[in-house]
C-alpha atoms as a printed R data frame, in Angstrom:
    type eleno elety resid chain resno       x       y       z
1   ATOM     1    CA   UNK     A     1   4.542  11.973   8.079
2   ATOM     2    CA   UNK     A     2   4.024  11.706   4.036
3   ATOM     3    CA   UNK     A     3   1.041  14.234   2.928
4   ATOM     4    CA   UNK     A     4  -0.963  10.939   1.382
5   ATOM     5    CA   UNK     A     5  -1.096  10.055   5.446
6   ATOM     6    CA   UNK     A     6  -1.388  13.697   6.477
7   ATOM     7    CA   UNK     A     7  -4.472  13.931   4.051
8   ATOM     8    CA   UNK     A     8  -6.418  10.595   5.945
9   ATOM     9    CA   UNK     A     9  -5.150  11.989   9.349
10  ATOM    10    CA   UNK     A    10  -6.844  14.942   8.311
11  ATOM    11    CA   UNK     A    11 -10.103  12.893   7.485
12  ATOM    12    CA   UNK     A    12 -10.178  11.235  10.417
13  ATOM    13    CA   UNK     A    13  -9.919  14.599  12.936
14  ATOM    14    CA   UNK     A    14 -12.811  15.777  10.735
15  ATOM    15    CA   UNK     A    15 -15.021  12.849  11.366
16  ATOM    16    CA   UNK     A    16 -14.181  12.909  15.071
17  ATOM    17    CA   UNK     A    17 -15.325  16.107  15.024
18  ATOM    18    CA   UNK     A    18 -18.745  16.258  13.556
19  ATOM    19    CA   UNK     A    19 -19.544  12.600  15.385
20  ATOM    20    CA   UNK     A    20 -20.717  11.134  12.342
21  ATOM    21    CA   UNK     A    21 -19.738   7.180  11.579
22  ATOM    22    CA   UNK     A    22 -16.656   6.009   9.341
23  ATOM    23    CA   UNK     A    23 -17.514   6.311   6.071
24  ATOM    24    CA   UNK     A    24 -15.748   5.292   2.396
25  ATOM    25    CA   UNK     A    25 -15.639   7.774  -0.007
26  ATOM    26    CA   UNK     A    26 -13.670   7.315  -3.683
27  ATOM    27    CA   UNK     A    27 -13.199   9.713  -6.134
28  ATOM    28    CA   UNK     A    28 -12.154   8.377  -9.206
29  ATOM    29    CA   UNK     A    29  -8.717   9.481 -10.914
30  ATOM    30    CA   UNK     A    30  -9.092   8.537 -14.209
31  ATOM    31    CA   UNK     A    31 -10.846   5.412 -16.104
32  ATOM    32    CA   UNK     A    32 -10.936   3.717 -19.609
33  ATOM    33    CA   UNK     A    33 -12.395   0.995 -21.407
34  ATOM    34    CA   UNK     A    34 -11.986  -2.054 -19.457
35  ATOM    35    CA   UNK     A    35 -10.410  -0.190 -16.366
36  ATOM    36    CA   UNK     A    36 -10.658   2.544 -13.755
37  ATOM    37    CA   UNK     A    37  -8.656   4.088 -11.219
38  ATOM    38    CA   UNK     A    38  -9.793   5.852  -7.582
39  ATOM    39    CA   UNK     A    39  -8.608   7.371  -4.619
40  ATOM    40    CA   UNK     A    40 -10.394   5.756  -1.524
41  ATOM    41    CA   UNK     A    41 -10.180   7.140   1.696
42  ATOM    42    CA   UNK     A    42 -12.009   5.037   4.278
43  ATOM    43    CA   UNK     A    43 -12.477   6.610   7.869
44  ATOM    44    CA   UNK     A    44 -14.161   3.819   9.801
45  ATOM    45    CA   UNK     A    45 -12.397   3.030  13.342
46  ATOM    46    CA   UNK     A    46 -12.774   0.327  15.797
47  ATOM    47    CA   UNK     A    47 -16.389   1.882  17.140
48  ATOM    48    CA   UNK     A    48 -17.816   1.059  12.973
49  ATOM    49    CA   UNK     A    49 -18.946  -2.553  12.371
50  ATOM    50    CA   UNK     A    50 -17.663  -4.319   9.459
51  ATOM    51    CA   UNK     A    51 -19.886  -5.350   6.532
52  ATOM    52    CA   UNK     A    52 -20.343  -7.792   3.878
53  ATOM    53    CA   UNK     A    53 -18.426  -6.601   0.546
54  ATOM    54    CA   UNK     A    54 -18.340  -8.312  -3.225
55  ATOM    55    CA   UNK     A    55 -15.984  -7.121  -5.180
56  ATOM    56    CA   UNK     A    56 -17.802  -6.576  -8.903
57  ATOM    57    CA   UNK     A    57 -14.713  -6.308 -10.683
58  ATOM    58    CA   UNK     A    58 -10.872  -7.988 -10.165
59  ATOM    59    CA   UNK     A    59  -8.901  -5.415  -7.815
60  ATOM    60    CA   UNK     A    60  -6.061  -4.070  -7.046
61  ATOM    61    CA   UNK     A    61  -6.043  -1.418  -4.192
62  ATOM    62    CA   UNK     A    62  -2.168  -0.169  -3.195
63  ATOM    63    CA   UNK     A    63  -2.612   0.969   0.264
64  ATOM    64    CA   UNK     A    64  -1.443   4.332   0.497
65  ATOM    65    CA   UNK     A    65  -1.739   5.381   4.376
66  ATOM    66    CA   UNK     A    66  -3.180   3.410   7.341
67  ATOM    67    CA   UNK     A    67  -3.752  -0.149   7.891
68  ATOM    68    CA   UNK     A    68  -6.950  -2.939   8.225
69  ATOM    69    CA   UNK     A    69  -8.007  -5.672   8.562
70  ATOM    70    CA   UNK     A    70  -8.919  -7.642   5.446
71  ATOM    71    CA   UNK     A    71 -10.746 -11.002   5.060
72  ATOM    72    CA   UNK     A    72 -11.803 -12.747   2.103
73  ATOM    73    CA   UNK     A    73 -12.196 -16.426   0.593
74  ATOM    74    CA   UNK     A    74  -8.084 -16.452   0.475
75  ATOM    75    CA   UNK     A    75  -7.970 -15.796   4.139
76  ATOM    76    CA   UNK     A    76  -7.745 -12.718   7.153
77  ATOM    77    CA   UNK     A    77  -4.406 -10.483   5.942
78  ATOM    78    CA   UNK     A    78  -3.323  -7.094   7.779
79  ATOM    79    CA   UNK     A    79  -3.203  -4.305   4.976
80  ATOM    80    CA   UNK     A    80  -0.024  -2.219   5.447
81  ATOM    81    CA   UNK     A    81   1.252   0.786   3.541
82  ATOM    82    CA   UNK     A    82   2.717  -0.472   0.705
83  ATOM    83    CA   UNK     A    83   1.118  -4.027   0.450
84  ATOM    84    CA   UNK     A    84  -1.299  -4.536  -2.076
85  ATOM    85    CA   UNK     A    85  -5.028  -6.187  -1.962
86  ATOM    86    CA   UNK     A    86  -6.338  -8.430  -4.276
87  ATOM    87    CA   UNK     A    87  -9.648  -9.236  -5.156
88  ATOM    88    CA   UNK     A    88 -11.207 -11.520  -7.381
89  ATOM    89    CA   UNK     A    89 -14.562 -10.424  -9.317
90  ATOM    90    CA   UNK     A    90 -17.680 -11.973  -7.619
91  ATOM    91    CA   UNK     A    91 -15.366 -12.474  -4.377
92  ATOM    92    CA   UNK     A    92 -17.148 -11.773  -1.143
93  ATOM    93    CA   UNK     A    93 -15.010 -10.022   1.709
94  ATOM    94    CA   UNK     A    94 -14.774  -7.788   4.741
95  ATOM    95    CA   UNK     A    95 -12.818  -4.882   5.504
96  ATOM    96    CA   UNK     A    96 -12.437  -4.036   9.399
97  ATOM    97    CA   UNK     A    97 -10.609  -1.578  11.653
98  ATOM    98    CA   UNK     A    98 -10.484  -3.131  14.918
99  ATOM    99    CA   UNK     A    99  -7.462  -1.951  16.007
100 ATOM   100    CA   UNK     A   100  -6.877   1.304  14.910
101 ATOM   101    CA   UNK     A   101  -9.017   3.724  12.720
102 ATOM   102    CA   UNK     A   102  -8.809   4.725   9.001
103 ATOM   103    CA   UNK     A   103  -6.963   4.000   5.483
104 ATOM   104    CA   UNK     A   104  -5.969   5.516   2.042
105 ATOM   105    CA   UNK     A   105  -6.064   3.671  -0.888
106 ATOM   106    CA   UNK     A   106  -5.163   3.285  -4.641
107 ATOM   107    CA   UNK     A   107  -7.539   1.302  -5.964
108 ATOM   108    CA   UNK     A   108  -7.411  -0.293  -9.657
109 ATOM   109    CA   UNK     A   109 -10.705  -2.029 -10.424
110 ATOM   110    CA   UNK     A   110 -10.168  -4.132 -14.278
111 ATOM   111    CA   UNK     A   111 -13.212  -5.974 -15.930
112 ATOM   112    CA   UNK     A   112 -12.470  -9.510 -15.827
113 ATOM   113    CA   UNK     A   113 -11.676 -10.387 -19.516
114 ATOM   114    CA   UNK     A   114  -9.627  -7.460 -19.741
115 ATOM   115    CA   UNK     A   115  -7.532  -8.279 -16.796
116 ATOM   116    CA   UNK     A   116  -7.455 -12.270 -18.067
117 ATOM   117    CA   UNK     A   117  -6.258 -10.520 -21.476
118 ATOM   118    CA   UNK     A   118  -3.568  -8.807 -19.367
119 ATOM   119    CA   UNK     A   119  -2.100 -11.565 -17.259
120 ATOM   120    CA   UNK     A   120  -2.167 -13.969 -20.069
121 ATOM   121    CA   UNK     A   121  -0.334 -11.660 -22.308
122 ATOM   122    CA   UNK     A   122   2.387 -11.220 -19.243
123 ATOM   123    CA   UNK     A   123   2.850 -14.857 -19.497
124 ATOM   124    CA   UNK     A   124   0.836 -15.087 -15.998
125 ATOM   125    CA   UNK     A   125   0.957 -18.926 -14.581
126 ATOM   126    CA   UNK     A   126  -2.863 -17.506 -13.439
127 ATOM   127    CA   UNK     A   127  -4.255 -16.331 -16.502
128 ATOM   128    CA   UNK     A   128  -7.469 -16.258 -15.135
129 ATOM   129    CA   UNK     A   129  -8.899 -13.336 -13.410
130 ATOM   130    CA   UNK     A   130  -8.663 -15.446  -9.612
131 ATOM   131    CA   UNK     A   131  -6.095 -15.159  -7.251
132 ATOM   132    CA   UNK     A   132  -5.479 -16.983  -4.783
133 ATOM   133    CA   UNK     A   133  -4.182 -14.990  -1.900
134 ATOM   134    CA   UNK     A   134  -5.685 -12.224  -0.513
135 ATOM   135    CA   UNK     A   135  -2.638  -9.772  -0.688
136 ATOM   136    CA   UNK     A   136   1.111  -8.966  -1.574
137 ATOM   137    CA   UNK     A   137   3.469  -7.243   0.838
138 ATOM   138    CA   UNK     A   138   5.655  -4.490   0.098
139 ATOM   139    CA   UNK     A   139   7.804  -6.153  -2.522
140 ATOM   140    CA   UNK     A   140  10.558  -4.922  -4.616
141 ATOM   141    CA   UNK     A   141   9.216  -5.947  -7.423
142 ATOM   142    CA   UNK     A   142   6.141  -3.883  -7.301
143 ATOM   143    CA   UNK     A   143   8.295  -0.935  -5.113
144 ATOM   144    CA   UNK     A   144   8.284   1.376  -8.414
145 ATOM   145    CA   UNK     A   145   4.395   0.719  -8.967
146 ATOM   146    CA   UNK     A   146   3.318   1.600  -5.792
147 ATOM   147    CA   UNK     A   147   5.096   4.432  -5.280
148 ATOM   148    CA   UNK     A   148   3.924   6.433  -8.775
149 ATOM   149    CA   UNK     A   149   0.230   5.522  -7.307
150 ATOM   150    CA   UNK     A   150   0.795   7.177  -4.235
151 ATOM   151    CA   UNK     A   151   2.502  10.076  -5.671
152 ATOM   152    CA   UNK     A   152  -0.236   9.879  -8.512
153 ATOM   153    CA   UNK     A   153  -2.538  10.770  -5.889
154 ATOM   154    CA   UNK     A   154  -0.837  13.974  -4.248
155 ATOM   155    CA   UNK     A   155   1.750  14.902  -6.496
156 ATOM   156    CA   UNK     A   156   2.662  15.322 -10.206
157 ATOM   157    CA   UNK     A   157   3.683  12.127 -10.868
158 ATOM   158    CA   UNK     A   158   3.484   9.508 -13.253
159 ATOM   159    CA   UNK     A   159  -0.367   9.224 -13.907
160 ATOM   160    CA   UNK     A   160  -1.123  12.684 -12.182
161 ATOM   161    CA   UNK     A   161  -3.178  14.528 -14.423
162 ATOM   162    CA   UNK     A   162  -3.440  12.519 -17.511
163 ATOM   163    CA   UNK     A   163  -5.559   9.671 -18.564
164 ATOM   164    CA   UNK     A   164  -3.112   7.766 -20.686
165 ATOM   165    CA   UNK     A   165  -0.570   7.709 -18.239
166 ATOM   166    CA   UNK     A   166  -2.669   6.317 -15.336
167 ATOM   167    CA   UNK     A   167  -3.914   3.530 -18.064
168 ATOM   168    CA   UNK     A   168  -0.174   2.536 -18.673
169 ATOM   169    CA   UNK     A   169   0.607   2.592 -14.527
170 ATOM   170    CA   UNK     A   170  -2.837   0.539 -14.581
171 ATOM   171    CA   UNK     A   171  -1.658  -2.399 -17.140
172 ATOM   172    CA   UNK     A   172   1.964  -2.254 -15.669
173 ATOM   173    CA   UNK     A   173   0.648  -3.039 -12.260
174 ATOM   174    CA   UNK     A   174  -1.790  -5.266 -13.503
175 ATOM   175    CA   UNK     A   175   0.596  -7.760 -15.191
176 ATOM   176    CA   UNK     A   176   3.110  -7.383 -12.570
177 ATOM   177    CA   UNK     A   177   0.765  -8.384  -9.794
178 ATOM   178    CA   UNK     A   178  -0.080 -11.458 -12.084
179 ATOM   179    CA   UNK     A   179   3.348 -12.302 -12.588
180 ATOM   180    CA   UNK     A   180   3.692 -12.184  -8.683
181 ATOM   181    CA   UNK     A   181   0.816 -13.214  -7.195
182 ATOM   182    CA   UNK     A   182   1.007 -17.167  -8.744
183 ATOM   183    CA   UNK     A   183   4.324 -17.665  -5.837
184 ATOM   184    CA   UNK     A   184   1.704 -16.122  -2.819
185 ATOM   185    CA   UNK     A   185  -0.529 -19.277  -1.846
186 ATOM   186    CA   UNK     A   186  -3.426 -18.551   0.329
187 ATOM   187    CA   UNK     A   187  -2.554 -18.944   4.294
188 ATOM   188    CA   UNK     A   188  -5.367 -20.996   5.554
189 ATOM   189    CA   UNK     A   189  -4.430 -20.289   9.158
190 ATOM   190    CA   UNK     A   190  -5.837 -17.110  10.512
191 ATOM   191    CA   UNK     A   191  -3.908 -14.453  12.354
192 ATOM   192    CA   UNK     A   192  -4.689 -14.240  16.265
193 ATOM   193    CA   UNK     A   193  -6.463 -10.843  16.972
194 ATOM   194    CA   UNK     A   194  -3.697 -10.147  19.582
195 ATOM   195    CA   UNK     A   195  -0.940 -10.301  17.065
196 ATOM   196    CA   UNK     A   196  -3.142  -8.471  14.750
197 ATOM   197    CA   UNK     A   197  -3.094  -5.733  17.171
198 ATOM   198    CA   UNK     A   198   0.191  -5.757  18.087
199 ATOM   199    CA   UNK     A   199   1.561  -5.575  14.633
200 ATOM   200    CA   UNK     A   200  -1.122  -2.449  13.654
201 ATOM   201    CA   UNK     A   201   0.733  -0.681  16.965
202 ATOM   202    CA   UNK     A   202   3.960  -1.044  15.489
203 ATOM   203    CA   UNK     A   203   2.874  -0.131  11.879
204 ATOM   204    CA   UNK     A   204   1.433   3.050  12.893
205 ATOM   205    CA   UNK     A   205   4.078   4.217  14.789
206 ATOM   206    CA   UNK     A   206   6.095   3.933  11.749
207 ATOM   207    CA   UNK     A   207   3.907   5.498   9.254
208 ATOM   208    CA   UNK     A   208   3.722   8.210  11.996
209 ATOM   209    CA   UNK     A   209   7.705   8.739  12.646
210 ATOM   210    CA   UNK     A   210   9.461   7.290   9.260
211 ATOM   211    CA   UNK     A   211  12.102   9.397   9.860
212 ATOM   212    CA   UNK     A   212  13.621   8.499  13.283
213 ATOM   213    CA   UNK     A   213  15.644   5.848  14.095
214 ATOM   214    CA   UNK     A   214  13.350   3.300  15.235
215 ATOM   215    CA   UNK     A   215  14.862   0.500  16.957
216 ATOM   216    CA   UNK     A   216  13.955  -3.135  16.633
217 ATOM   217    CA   UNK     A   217  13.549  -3.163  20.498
218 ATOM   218    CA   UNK     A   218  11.408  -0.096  20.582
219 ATOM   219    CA   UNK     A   219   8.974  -1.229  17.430
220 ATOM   220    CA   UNK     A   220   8.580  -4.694  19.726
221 ATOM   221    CA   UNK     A   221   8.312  -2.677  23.381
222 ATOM   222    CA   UNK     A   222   5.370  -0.559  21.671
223 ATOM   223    CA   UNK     A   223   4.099  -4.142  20.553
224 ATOM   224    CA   UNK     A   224   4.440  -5.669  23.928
225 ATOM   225    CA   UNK     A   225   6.634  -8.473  22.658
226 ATOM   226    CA   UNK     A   226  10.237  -9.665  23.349
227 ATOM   227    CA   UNK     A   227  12.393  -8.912  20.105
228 ATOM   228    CA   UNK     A   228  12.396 -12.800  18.535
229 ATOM   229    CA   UNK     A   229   8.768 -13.010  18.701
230 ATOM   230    CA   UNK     A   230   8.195  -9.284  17.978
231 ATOM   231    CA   UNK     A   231   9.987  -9.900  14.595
232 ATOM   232    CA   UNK     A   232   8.527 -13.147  13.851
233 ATOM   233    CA   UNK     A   233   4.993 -11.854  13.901
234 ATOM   234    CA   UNK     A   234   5.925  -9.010  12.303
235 ATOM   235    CA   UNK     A   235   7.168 -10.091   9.089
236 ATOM   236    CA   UNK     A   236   4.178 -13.099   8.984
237 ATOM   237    CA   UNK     A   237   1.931 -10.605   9.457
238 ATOM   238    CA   UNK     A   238   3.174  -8.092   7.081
239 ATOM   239    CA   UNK     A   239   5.658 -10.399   4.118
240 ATOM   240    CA   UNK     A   240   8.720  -8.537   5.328
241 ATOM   241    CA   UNK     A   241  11.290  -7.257   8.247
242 ATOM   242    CA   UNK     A   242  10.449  -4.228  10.125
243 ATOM   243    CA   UNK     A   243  13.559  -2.936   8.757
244 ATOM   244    CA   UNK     A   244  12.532  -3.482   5.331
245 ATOM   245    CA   UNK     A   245   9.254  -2.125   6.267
246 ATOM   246    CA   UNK     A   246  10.965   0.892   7.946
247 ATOM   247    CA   UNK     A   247  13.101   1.430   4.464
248 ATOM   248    CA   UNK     A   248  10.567   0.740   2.078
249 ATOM   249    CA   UNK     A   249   8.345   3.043   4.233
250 ATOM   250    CA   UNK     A   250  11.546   5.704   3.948
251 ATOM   251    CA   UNK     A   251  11.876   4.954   0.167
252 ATOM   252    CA   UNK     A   252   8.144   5.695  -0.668
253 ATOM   253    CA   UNK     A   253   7.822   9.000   0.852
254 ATOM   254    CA   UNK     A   254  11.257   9.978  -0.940
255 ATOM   255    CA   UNK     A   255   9.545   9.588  -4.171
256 ATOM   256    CA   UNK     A   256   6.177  11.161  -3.721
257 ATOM   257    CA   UNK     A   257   8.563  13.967  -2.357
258 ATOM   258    CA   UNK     A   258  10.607  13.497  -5.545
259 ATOM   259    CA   UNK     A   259   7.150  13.651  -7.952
260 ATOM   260    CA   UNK     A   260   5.115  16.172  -5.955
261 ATOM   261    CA   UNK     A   261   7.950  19.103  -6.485
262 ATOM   262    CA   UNK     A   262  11.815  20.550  -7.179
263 ATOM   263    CA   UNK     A   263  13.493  20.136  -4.120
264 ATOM   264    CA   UNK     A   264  17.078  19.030  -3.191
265 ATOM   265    CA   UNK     A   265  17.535  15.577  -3.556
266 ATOM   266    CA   UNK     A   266  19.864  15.945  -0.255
267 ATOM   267    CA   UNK     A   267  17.103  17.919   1.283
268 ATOM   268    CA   UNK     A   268  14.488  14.673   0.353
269 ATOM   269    CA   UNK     A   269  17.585  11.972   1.424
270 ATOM   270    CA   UNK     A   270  17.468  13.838   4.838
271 ATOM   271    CA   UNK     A   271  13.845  14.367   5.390
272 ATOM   272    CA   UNK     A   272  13.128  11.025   4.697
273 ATOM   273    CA   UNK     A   273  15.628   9.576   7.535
274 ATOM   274    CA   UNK     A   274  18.499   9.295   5.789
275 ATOM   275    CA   UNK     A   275  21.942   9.900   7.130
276 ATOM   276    CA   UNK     A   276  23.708  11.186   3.774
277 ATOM   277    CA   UNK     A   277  22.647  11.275   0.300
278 ATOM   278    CA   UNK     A   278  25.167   8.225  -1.473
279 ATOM   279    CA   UNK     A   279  23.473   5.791   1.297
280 ATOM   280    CA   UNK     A   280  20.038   7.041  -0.068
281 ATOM   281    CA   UNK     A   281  21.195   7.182  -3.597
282 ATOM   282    CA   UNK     A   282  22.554   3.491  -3.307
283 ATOM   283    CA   UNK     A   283  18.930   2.679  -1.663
284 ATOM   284    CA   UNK     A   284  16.880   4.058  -3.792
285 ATOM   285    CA   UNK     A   285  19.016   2.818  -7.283
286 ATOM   286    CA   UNK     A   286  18.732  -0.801  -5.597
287 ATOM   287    CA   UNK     A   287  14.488  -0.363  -4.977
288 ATOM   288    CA   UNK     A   288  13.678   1.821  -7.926
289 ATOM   289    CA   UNK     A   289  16.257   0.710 -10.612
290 ATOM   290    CA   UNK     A   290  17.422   3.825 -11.214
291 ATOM   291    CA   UNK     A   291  18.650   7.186  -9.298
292 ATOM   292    CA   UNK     A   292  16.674  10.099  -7.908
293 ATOM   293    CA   UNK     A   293  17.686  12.187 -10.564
294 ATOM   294    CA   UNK     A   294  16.407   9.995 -13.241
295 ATOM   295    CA   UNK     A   295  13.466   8.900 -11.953
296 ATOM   296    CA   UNK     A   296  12.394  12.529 -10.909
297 ATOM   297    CA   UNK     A   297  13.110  12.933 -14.459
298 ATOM   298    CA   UNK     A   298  11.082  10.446 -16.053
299 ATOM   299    CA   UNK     A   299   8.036  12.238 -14.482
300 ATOM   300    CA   UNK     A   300   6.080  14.471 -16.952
């Protein structure tokens, strides 16, 4: 299991042991004029009642670890590692865990003119500081964002330690999710609670065992479905395959591992459940642009 998910697991058997409620606590990475950036680990299980949010600024919140349930003006989404939320400023919403406790987040919080000066300069079809879905799923396109979050968070990477480089990730992922988010429409049709749960099975039992060969038929056994409708609601639920979840899951962890110290890039390939390094190399080049070896060294 990646130490970003070790650290919330970690949470999580702490709050089960003192009794207390789930809670949201955010300690904040670094920040600017215009911007800020936090780590938000939320530890609030199907026992905790949701609440009534407003998001006071435009967000962006990479989900590191975990999963839940979000709902907002744009609709009811399951958050997955990887996906992104999005929230408009002045937007009310609701975060729930229904099905399974606890999440880690990334969270990117942008004044509204700042972030309409962003997307417009990125050539944004939504300038404005609005969107209208409620969240991306893990795409390749924002693959190389997401991952220097997480490993901002636990590792040395890109952002880790220094102000100007988390403002550069922060306007990077900004525009990019700008760029993206016009071609993601809101869904006006609700998940079923049942397929919500489901889906969360599956999902955690891939955040918890990344590295084993997970079968389609096993991910939709633990899920309770037959393997066509398993994999339909999977990748409505989610924006992708499980076995592009499963990679992009793989892929993820291999950088943070990649950021966070000087190991073998074999030893990472391996870890990370890959059979031998030139089918990781040629996976990682395709998701990341570039190889191990050169994005470990573009760290500082």
């Amino acid at each position: 299991m990646a130490k970003i998910a070790v650290d919330l697991y970690a949470a999580l058997a702490r709050r089960a042991e003192s009794g207390e409620r789930g809670a949201t606590t955010a300690r904040v990475v670094a920040e600017g004029e215009g911007w800020s950036v936090s780590d938000v680990v939320c530890t609030s299980g199907p026992d905790d009642r949701p609440f009534e949010e407003r998001h006071t600024r435009v967000s962006i919140a990479v989900v590191a670890a975990g999963s839940f349930e979000y709902r907002s003006g744009a609709g009811r989404e399951l958050m997955t590692p990887g996906s992104l939320m999005l929230g408009s400023a002045g937007q009310s919403f609701e975060c729930g865990h229904a099905h399974a406790a606890g999440d880690r987040c990334v969270s990117f919080w942008y004044a509204p003119e700042y972030f309409e000066q962003i997307a417009a300069d990125a050539g944004s079809r939504r300038a404005r500081p609005a969107f209208a879905a409620g969240r991306l799923p893990p795409l390749r396109d924002l693959a190389p964002f997401v991952a220097r979050a997480c490993a901002g968070v636990v590792g040395r990477a890109a952002g880790a330690g220094t102000a100007w480089a988390w403002e550069e990730l922060a306007l990077q992922i900004a525009a990019r999710t700008a760029q993206v988010a016009g071609g993601f429409p809101a869904d006006p049709a609700d998940p079923a609670p049942s397929a919500m749960a489901r889906v969360t099975r599956a999902v955690r039992l891939i955040e918890a065992r990344p590295d084993e060969s997970l079968t389609l038929g096993a991910l939709a056994r633990a899920a309770r479905l037959s393997p066509y409708h398993f994999l339909r609601t999977f990748e409505r639920l989610t924006g992708v395959t499980p076995h592009q979840f499963v990679l992009r899951a793989r892929l993820r962890e291999a950088a943070t591992r990649l950021a966070a110290g000087p190991g073998k890039v074999l030893d990472v390939a391996l870890d990370c459940g890959f059979g031998d390094v030139s089918n990781f190399n040629r996976a990682f080049r395709t998701e990341f642009g570039m190889s191990p070896r050169a994005y470990r060294g573009l760290l500082p």
